[in-house]
C-alpha positions in Angstrom: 14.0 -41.5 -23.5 14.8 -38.9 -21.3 17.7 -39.9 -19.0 18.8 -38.5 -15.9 22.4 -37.7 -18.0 20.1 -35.2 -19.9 18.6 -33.4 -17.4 22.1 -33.5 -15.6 23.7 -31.0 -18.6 20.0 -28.8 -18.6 20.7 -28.2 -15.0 24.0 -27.1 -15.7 23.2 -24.2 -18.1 20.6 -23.1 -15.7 22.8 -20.3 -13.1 21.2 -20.3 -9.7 22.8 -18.2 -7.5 20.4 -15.9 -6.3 17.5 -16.9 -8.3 14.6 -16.6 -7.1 10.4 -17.7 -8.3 9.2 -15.2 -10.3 6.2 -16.9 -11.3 4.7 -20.3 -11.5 2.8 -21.5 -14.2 0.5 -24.5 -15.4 -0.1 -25.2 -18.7 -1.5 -28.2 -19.5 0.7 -31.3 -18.7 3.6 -28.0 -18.6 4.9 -26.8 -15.1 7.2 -24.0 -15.4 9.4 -22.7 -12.8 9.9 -19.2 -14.2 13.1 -17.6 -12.5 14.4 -14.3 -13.0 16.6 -15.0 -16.0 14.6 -18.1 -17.3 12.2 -20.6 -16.9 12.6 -24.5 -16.3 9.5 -26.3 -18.1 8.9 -30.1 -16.9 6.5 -31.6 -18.9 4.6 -34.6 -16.6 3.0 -36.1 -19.3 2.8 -40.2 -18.8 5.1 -40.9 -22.3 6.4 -37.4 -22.6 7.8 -36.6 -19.1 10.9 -34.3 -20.0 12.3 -30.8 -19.2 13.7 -28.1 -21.2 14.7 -24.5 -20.6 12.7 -21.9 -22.6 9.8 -19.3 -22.1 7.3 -20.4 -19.9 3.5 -19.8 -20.5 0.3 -20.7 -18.8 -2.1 -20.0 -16.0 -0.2 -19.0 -12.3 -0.5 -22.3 -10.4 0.0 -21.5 -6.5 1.2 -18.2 -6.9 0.7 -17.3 -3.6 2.7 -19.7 -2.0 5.2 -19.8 -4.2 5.8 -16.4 -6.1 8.7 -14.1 -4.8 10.2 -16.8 -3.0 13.6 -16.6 -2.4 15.6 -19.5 -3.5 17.8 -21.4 -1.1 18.1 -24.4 -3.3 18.5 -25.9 -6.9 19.4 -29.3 -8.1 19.2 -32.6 -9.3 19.1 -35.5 -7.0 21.8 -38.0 -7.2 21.9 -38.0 -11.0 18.4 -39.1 -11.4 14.9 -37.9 -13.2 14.4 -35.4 -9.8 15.1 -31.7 -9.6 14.0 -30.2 -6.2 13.4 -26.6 -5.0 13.5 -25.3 -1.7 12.8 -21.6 -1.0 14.6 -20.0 2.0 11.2 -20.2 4.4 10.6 -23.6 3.9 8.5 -24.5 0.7 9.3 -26.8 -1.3 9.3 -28.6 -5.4 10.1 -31.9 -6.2 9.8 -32.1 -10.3 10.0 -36.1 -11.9 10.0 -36.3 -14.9 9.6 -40.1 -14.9 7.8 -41.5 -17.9 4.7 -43.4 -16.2 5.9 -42.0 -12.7 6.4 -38.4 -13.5 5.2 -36.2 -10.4 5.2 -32.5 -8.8 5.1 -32.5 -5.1 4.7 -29.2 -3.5 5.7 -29.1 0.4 5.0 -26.2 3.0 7.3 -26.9 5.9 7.4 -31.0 4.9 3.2 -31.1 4.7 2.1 -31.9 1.3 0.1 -29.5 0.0 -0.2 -30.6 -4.0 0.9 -33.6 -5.3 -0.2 -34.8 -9.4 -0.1 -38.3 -8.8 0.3 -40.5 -5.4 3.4 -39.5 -3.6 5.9 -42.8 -3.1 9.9 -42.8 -2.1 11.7 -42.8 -5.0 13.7 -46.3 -5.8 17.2 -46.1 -4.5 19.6 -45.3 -8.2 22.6 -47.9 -8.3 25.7 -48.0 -11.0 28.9 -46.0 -11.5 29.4 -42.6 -11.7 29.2 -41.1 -15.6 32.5 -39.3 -15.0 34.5 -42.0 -13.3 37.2 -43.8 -15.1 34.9 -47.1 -14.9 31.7 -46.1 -16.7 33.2 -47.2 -19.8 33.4 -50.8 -19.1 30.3 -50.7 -16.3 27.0 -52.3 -17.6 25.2 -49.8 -14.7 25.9 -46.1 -15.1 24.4 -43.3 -13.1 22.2 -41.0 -15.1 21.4 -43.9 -17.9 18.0 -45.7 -18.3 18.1 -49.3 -20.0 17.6 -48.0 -23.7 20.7 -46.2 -24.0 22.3 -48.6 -21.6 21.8 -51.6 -24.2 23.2 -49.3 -26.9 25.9 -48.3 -25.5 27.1 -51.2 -24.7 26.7 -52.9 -28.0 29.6 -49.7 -29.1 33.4 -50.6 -29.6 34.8 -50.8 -26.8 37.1 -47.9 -27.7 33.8 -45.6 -29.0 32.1 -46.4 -25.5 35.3 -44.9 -23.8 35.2 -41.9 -26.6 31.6 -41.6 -25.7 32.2 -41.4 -21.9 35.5 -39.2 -22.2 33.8 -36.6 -24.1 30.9 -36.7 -21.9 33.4 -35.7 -18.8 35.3 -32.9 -20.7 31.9 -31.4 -21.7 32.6 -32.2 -25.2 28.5 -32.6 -26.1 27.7 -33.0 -29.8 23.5 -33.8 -28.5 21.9 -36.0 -31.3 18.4 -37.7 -31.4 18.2 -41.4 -33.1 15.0 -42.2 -35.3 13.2 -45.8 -35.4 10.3 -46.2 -36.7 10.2 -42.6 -38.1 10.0 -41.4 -34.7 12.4 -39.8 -31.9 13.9 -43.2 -30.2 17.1 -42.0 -28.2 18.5 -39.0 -26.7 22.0 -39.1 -26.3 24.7 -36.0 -25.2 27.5 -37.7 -27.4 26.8 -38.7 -30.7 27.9 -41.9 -31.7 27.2 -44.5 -34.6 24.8 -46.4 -33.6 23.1 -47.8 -37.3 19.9 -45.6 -37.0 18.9 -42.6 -39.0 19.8 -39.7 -36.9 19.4 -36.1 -36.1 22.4 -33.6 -34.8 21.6 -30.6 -32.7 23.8 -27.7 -31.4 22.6 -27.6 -28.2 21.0 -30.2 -25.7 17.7 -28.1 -24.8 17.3 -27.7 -28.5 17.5 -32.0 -29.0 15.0 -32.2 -26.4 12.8 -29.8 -27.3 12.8 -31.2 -30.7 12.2 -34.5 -30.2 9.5 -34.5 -27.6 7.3 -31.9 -29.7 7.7 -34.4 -32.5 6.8 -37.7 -30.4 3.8 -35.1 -29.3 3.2 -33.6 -33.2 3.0 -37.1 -34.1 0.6 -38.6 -31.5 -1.6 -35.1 -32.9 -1.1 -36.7 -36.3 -2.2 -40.3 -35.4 -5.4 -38.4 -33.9 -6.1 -36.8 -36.7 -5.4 -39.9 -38.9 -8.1 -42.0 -36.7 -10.9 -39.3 -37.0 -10.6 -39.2 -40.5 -11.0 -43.1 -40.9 -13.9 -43.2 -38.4 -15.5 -40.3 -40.3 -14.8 -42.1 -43.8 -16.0 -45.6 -42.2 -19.1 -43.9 -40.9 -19.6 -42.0 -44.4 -19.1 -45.6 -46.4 -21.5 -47.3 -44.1 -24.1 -44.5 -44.8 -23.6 -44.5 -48.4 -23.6 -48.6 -48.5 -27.3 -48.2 -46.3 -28.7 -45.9 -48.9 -27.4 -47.6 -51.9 -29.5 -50.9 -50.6 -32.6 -48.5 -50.2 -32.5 -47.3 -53.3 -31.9 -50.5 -55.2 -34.9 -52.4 -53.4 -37.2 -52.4 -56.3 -40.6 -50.5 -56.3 -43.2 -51.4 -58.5 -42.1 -53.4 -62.0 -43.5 -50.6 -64.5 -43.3 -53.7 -67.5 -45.9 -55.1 -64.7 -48.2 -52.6 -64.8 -48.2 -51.7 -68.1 -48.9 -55.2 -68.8 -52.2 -55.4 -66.0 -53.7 -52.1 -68.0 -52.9 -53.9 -71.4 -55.0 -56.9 -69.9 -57.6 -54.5 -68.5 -58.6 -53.4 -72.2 -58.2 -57.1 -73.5 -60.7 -58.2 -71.2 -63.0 -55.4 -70.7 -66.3 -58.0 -71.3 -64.9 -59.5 -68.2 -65.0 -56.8 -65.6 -68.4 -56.6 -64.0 -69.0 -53.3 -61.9 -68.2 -53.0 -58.9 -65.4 -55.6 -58.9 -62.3 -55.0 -56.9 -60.1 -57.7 -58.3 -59.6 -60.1 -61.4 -57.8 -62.6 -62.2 -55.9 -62.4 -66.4 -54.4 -64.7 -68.2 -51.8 -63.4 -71.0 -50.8 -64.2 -74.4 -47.5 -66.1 -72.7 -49.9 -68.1 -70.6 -49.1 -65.9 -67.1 -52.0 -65.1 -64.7 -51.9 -61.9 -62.7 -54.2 -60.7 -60.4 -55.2 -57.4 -60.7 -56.8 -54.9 -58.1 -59.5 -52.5 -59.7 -61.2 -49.6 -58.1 -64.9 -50.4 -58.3 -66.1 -46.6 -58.7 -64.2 -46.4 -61.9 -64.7 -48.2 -65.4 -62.4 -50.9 -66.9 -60.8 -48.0 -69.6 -60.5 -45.7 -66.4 -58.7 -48.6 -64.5 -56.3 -49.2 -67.5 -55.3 -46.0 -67.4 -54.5 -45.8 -63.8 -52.2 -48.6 -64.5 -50.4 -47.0 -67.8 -50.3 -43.7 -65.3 -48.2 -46.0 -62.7 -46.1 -47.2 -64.9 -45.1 -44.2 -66.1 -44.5 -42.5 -62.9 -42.0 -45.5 -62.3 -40.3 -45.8 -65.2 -39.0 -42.3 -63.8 -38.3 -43.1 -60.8 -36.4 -46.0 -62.1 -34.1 -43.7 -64.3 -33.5 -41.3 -61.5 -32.8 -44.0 -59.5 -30.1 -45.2 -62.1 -28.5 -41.9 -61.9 -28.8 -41.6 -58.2 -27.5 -45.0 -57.8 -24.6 -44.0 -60.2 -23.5 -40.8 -58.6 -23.2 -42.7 -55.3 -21.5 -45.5 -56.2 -19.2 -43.5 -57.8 -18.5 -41.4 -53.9 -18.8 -45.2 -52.8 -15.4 -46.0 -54.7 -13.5 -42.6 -53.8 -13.8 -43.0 -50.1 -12.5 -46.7 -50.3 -10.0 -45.1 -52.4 -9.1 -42.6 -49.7 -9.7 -45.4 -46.8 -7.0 -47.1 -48.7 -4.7 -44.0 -48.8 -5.0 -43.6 -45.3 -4.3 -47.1 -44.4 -1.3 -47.1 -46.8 0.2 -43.9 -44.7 0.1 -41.4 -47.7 -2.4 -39.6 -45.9 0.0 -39.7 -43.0 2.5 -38.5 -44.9 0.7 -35.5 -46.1 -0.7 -34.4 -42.8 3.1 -34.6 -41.9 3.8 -32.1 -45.1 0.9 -29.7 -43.6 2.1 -29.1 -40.3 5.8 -28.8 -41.5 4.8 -26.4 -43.9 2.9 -24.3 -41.8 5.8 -23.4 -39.7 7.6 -21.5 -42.5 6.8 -18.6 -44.5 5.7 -19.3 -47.7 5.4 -17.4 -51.1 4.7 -18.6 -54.5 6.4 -17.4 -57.9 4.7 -16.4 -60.7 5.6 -19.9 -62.8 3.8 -21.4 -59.3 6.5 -22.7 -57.7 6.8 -22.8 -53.5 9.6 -20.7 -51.9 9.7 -21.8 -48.1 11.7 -19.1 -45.9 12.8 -19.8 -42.1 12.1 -17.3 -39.4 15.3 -17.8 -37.3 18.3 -20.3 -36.9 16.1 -23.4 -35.5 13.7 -23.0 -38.0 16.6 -22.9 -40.9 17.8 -26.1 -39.5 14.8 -27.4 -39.2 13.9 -25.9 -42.8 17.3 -27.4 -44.7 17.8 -30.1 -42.8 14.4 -31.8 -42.1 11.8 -30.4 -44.6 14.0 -30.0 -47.9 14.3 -32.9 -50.2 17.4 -33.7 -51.7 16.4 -32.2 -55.0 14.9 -28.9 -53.9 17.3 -26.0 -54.1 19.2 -24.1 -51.5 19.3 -20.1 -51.5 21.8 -18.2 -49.7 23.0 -14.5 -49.9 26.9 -14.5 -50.0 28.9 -12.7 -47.6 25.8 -11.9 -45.6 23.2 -13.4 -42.7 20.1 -14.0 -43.9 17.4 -16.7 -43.7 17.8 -20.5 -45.4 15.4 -20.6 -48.1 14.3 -23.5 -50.3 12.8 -23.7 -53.5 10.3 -26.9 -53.7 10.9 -28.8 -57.0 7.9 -31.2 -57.7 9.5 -33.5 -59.8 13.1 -34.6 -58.8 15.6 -34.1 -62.0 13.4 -31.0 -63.7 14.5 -27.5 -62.7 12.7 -24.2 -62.7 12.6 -22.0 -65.4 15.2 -19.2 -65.1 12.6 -17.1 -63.8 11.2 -18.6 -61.3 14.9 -19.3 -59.9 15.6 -15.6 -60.1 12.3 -14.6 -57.9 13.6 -17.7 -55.4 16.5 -15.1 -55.1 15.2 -12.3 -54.8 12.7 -13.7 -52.0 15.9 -15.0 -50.1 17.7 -11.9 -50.6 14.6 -9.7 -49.5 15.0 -11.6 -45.9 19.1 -11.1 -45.3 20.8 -8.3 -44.0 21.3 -6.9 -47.6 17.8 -6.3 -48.4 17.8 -2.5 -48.8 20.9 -3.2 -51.3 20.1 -2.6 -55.2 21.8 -5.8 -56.5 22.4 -8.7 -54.4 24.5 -11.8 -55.0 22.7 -15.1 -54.2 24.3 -18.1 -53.7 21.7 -21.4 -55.0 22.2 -25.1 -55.3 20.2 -28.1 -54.8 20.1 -29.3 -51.0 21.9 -32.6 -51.4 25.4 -30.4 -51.6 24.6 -28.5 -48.4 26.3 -29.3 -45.5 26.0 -28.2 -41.6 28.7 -26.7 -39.9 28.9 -28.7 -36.5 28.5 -26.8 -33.4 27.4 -23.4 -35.1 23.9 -23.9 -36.5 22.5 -22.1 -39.1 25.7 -22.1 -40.5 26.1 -24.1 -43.7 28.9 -25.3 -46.1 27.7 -25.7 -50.1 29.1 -27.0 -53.3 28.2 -26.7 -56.9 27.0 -23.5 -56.3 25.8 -21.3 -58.5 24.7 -17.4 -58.5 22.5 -15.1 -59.4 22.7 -11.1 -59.3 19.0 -10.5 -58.1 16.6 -7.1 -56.5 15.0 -7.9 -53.4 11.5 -8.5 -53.4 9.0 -10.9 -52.6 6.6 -12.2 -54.6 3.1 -13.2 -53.3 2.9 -14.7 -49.8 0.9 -17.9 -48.6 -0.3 -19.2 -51.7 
């Protein structure tokens, strides 16, 4: 998913004349380069290899060798998945991030002194340049793995030469195609390629996204699997303890029945015996074990004593029995769920909701609130359902906030709507303001600006003349 085209344009917003290593840093499957303006993070992971610009973070990872070090060169190799850095005396980074081949080779004077994974030559990359006149009609273009390669050939012919043209004036519009629910393609250029899609107003920020998605959801999937095992494991219990408490004990009809025969046959029972054999009315023969220090009435009652006791044990048992098989059927319920994906799905709503702030009004309803323009993007775009509404301050900046509506078609009371206001107004430039107009409609008529994000078009708008304030937070 990440092309060689991709990490062409990163490269280009990254200014390296007289840069030099600040720091290096190891975090995880993250290497970052930090420079002295900002940091290059290549993530070597086997199915996430990628880079992106950003903070970097982490432990210092050959810090002697490499911090301070003047910086004599910067680039990507021959439009491929390979950015290498060489230092003014001599040392050396090779970053690739390659999918299943994704390495970091660090050289002092050509002798490897770290390498992740086995160092081999890199095949030799073949196809048309992207910003000749031919990569439009060439089935092998520099900077392009197969994926987006088969899909960009399956284009109009004149949308493949749209796509290329705008991708040699540095016309970018990067978007990120969905299959499956999950970040498929990368591409600089959006095009229509029949696939749900997501548009982004820069080319780190698509990156970043989708790779911390692919990652979220492989942390989701985790989860998923640990609650099944732990259900499976809890079912299996419960099924084991169900079969010991339904093996039957003692039959207390039984044993009242043996002391009844005890006191029938009393003329019978000689002392000292241990056992007898009894006939009853029904024509049934039971042998009976006595206890030879005790008389025949004594005996009896050790039976009716038994039989008692049981006939407890047998109604707790009922209960217990009851109770479990009633936890029996819940967690085949929720085995179900999860299997079904609606666990899946709500895992999903957990994590996304953590990211924003959150309050609650007093009718009970969730305001969500984004924390800068990504997350309001994110926020409008991603977590709001068509039906939730949209809250704005006019005329001013100020945070995207949405209004969850549980049921699609039922609005808020008036209330509630104004307190959704006031919360959005309360986080905008205007919140020291006494009265503050707030624009709010339901998400379906709001529309992104392209190129300027957390700007937003809406229609059937309505407003509200609101206080700012916030109700209370993180319900």
């Amino acid at each position: 998913m990440f092309d060689g085209i991709l990490l062409h344009f990163l490269m280009r917003e990254v200014k390296k004349e007289k840069e030099w290593i600040k720091d290096f840093l190891k975090d995880g499957w993250n290497f970052s380069l930090v420079l002295s303006r900002t940091s290059l993070i290549f993530n070597l992971h086997p199915r996430y290899a990628h880079m992106k610009i950003g903070k970097g973070k982490g432990q210092g990872f050959f810090t002697t060798l490499l911090r301070g070090r003047k910086i004599k060169k910067l680039e990507q190799v021959d439009m491929d998945r390979v950015v290498v850095v060489e230092t003014g005396d001599g040392k050396k980074i090779e970053f690739i991030p390659a999918g299943k081949g994704a390495n970091l080779i660090i050289r002092d004077g050509g002798e490897v002194v770290f390498s992740l994974r086995e160092v081999r030559e890199l095949p030799p990359v073949e196809g048309v340049s992207p910003f000749s006149p031919e990569a439009p009609f060439s089935s092998s273009v520099l900077g392009f793995g197969r994926r987006s390669m088969k899909h960009l050939l399956s284009l109009p012919p004149e949308e493949r030469e749209r796509f290329f043209r705008d991708l040699r004036e540095g016309k970018l519009s990067p978007c990120v195609y969905i299959k499956d629910e999950k970040p498929y393609l990368i591409l600089p250029v959006e095009v229509e390629l029949g696939m749900e899609k997501r548009r982004f107003s820069s080319l780190n920020d698509a990156v970043s996204w989708a790779f911390e998605e692919l990652e979220r959801r492989e942390e989701r999937e985790r989860k998923i699997k640990e609650a099944l095992k732990k259900i499976e494991r809890r079912i299996e219990n419960l099924r084991y303890s169900l079969l010991q408490v339904e093996r039957e004990g003692e039959n207390p009809e039984v044993l009242q029945r043996k002391g009844e025969l005890i006191l029938m046959n009393q003329h019978r029972i000689k002392k000292g015996m241990e056992k007898i054999v009894l006939e009853d009315w029904e024509g049934r023969q039971y042998e009976i074990e006595l206890d030879p220090s005790l008389s025949p009435v004594d005996n009896a009652q050790n039976y009716f004593k038994k039989a008692k006791k049981e006939r407890k044990k047998r109604e707790r048992k009922e209960e217990l029995r009851k109770r479990m098989e009633e936890e029996l059927k819940k967690l085949e319920e929720e085995k179900e769920r999860i299997l079904k994906g609606e666990v899946r799905e709500r895992v999903r709503e957990e994590e996304r909701v953590e990211k924003f702030k959150c309050y609650i009004t007093s009718g009970g309803y969730r305001v969500y609130v984004g924390r800068n323009a990504q997350e309001n993007e994110e926020l409008t775009f991603g977590f709001a359902r068509p039906w939730d509404l949209f809250f704005h301050v006019r005329e001013a900046p100020g945070s995207h906030t949405i209004m969850r509506i549980p049921e699609k078609g039922k609005m808020p009371p008036m209330k509630d709507i104004e307190e959704a206001a006031a919360i959005a107004a309360y986080h905008s430039k205007m919140r020291t303001s006494s009265v503050v107009p707030v624009s709010y409609t339901e998400r379906r008529y709001v529309h992104g600006i392209k190129g300027k994000k957390g700007l937003v078009r809406i229609e059937r708008e309505k407003v509200v003349f609101v206080r700012p304030f916030k109700t209370s937070k993180n319900p």
